[in-house]
N, C-alpha and C positions, 0 to 999 in steps of 0.2 A: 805548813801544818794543815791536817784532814780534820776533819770531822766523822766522826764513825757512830753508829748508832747502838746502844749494847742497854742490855734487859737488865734491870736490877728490882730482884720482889714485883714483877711483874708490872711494871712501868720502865718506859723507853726513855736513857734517857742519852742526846748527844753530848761527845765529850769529844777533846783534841788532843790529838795524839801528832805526831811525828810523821812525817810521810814512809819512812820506814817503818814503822809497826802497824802504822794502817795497812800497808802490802801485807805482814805479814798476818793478821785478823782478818783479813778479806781471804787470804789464801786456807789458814784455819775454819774459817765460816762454809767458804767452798768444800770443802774437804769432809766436815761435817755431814753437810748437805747430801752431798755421793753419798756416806755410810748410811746415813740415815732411810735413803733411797735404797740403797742396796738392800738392807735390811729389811726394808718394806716388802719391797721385791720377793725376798727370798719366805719371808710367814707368813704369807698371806692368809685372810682368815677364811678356814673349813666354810664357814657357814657360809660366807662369800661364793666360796668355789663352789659350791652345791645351788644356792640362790643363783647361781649363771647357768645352772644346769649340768657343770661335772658332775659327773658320776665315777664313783669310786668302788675298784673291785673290793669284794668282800674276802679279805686272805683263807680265812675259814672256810668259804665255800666251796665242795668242788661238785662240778657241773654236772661231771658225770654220774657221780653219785645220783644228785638229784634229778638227774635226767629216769637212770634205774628208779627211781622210788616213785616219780612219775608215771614210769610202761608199770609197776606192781600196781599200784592204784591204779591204773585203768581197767588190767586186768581182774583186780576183785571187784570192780562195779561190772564190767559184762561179768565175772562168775556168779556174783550176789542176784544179777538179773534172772538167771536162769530156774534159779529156784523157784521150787512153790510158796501158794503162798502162806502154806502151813510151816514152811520152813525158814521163810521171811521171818514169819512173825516169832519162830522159835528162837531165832539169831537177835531180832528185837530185845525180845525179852533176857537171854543171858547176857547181852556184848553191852546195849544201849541202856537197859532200864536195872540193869543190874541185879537181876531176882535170880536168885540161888536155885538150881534144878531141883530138888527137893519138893519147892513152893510151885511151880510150875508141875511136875508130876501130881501132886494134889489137885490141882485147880483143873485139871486134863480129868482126872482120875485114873492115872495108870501108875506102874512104879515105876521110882525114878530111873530106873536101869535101863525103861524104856527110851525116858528122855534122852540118857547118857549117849545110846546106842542111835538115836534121832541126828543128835548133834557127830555124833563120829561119822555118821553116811554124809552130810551135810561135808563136813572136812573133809573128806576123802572124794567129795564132788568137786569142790573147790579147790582143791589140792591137785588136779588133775589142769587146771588152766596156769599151771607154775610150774608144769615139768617140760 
């Protein structure tokens, strides 16, 4: 007769058993153990793998893309550079501060058609560093 040691409500408690069933609770307990392993093994946890420093591609991302939208954005900072800086500050005001050509043709005091005709030379400066 063995004695084998087995969990009940969270207390240990030994019991005897047979030397044949103890082989075979030893061999069940082992056997457990492997899955349990295995299993561990196989989910480990994201925030783990990240906390060690994996890094995980992004499936969504593709590179090249952003590589292109990179060379664009460089390209409009040297084209926005070459401007004046009457035309800086035109682009200010319709792209960044959001004022309607109108409100801007007023506060200049020309008509607006002037501004319109501002901003299309302004694109068509620009528009020239994207062909």
């Amino acid at each position: 007769m063995k004695k084998i040691k087995y969990e009940i409500n969270g207390t240990f408690v030994e019991i005897e058993v047979s030397d044949e069933f103890a082989r075979q609770y030893e061999q069940i307990e082992t056997e457990e153990k492997r899955v349990n392993r295995k299993e561990t093994r196989r989910h480990q946890s994201l925030e783990t793998l990240i906390e060690s420093g994996f890094q995980i591609a992004d499936q969504e991302s593709d590179i090249e893309e952003k590589t292109f939208h990179n060379d664009d954005i460089r390209q409009l900072r040297y084209a926005l550079e070459t401007l004046t800086v009457d035309q800086k500050w035109l682009i200010e005001q319709v792209y960044f501060l959001d004022r309607k050509q109108s409100e801007i043709a007023a506060e200049l005091g020309i008509n607006p058609v002037a501004v319109w005709n501002r901003l299309q030379k302004i694109y068509n400066k620009i528009k020239k560093f994207f062909q």
